[in-house]
C-alpha positions in Angstrom: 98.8 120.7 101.7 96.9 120.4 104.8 98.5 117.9 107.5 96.9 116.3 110.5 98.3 114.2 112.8 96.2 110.8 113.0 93.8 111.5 116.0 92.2 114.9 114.6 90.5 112.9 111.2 88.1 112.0 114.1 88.8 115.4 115.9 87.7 117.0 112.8 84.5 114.9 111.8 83.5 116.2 115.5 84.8 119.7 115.5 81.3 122.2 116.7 83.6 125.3 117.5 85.2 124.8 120.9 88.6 124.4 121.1 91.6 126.0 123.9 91.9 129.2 122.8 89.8 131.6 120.4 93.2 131.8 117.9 93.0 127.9 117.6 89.2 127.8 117.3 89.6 130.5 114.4 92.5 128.2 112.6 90.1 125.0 113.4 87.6 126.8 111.5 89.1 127.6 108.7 90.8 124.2 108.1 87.7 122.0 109.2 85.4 124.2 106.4 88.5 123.8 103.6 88.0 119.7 104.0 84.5 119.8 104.4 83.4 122.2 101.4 86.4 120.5 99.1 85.9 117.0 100.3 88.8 116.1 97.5 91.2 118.3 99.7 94.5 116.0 99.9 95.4 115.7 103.6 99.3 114.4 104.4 99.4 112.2 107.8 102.0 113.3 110.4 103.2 112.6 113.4 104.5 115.2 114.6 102.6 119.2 115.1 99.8 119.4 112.3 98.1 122.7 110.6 95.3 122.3 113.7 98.4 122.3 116.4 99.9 125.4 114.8 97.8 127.7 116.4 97.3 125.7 119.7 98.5 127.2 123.2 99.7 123.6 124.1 102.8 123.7 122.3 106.4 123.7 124.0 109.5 125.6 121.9 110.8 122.4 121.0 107.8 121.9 119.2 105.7 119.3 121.0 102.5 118.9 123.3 102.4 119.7 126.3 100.7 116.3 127.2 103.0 115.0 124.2 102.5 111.5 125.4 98.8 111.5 125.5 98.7 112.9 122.0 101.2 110.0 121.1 99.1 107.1 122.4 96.3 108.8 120.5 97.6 109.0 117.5 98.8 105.5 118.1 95.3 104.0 118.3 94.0 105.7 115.7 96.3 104.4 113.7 95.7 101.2 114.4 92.0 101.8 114.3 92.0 103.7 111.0 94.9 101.9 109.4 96.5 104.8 108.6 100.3 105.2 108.4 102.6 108.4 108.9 103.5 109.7 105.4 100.1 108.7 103.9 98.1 111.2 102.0 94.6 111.2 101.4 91.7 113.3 100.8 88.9 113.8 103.4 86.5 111.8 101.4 88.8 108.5 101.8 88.6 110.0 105.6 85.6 109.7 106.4 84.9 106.1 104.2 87.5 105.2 106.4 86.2 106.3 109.6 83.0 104.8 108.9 84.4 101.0 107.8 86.6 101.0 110.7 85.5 103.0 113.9 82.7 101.3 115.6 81.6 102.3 119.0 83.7 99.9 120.9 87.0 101.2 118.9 86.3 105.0 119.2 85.9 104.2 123.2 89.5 102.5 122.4 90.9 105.0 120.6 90.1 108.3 122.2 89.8 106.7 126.2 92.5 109.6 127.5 91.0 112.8 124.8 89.9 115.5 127.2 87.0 116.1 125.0 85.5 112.7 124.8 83.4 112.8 128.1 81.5 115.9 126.5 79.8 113.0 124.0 80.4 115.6 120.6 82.6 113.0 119.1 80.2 109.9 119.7 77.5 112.1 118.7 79.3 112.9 115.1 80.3 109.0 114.5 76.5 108.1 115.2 75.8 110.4 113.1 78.8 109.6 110.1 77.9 106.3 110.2 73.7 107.0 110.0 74.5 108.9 106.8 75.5 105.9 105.0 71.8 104.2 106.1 70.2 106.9 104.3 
């Protein structure tokens, strides 16, 4: 079973091949296609290091970010935001339904203030975009 921790649902709905390192972009990849081309994939909520940070240059030995608290209060608001709860499984359909009912504009500017990737605009771009799909 794939596992994410609560931030990357929304990392994921964004993901357009960049990433820290060509071995986590190639993992990435691979996990972001397996969700989106089985949409009924089942996806177990962590909160801890996911199948995306097991190929990420950011981890320490004792298993954790190296900006561990950042990625905390990240997965924090998304929580909050998504209503999701560690230990929750569901499939990337219920993801992005979720995603869509909850995460306005305002809350994503909430819930991913620190990411180091949202001043690039990929991640606005992809809700926009999530939530057009639903007008069409």
């Amino acid at each position: 079973m794939i596992r994410f921790r609560p931030h990357h649902f929304m990392c994921t709905l964004a993901f357009r091949g960049y990433g820290y390192s060509r071995g986590f972009v190639k993992n990435y990849r691979k996990i972001a296609n397996k969700v989106i081309t089985d949409p009924n994939t089942q996806i177990k909520v962590v909160g801890d290091l996911d199948s995306i940070c097991s190929a990420c240059p950011h981890q320490t030995e004792q298993g954790e970010c190296t900006t561990q608290a950042k990625v905390l209060e990240l997965d924090r608001r998304h929580m909050e935001v998504l209503e999701i709860k560690i230990g929750e499984t569901l499939t990337w359909n219920e993801a992005v339904k979720r995603i869509r009912e909850k995460m306005s504009l305002e809350k994503f500017d909430y819930a991913c203030e620190k990411c180091n990737w949202q001043p690039y605009g990929m991640c606005k771009s992809a809700l926009l975009d999530c939530h057009l799909r639903i007008m069409r």
